[in-house]
C-alpha positions in Angstrom: -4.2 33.7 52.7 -1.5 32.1 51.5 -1.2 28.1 51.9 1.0 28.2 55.1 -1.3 30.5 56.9 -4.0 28.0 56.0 -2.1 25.1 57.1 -1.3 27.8 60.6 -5.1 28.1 60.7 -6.2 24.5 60.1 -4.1 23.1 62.6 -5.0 25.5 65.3 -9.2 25.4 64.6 -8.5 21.9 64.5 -5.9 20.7 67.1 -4.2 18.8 64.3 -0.4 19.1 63.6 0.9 21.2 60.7 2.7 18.3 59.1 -0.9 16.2 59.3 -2.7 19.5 58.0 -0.2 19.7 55.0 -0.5 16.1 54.2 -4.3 16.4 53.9 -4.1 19.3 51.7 -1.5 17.7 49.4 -4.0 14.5 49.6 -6.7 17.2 48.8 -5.0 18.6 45.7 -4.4 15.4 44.2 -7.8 14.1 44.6 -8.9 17.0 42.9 -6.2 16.9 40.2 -7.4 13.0 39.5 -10.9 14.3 39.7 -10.4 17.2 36.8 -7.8 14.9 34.6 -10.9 12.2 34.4 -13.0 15.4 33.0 -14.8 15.5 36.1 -15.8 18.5 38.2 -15.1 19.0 42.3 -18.2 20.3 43.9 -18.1 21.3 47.5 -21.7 21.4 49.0 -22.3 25.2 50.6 -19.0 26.6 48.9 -19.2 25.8 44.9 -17.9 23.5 42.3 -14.8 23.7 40.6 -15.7 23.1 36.5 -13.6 22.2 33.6 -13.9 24.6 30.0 -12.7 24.7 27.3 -11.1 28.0 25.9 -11.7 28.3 22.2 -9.1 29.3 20.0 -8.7 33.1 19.3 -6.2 35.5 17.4 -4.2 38.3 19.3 -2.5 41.4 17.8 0.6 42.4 19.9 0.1 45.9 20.5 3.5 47.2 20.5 3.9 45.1 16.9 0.7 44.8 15.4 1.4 41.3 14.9 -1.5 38.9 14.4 -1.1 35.3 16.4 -3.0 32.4 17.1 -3.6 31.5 20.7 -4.3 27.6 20.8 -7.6 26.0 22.4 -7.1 25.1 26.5 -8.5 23.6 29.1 -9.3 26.0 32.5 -10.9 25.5 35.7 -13.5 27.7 36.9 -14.5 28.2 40.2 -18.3 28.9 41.0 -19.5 30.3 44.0 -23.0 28.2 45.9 -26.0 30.8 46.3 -25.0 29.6 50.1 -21.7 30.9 49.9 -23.0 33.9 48.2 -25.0 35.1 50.6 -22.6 35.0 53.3 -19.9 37.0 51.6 -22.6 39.4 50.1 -22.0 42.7 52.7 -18.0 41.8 53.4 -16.6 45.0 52.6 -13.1 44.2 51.0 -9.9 45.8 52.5 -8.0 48.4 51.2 -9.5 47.4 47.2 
């Protein structure tokens, strides 16, 4: 699902215009962007929480060179699925993968 067909599905389960739909996702994204710039996780009660980490730093070797490079420390999010959430995805059979 890409995000206009969740805006498409948002407004329709709830009878909410697109352009209000949109607005609250953009109002959502930011939130979460303050929310992980403060170093602070977003946790959604019966979906999961959305962490900060910290990738160390690591060496490479190009395989078509053989050459040796340094791939700097980074910050990721993570997502983490609730037990919740778990168990109602648990016997979804995934299409065509």
């Amino acid at each position: 699902m890409n995000n206009k067909e969740l805006i498409s599905e948002l407004s329709k389960r709830l009878r909410v215009s697109q352009n209000d739909i949109s607005n609250l996702l953009a109002s959502t994204v930011s939130a979460f962007s303050t929310a992980f710039q403060q170093g602070n996780d977003v946790s959604l009660q019966g979906f999961g929480i959305f962490q900060i980490r910290k990738k160390n730093e690591r060496i490479i070797v190009n395989p078509s060179t053989n050459v040796r490079q340094i791939v700097p420390p980074r910050l990721t999010v993570i997502f983490k699925m609730s037990n919740t959430y778990k168990e109602k995805i648990k016997n979804i059979i995934p299409h065509g993968k």
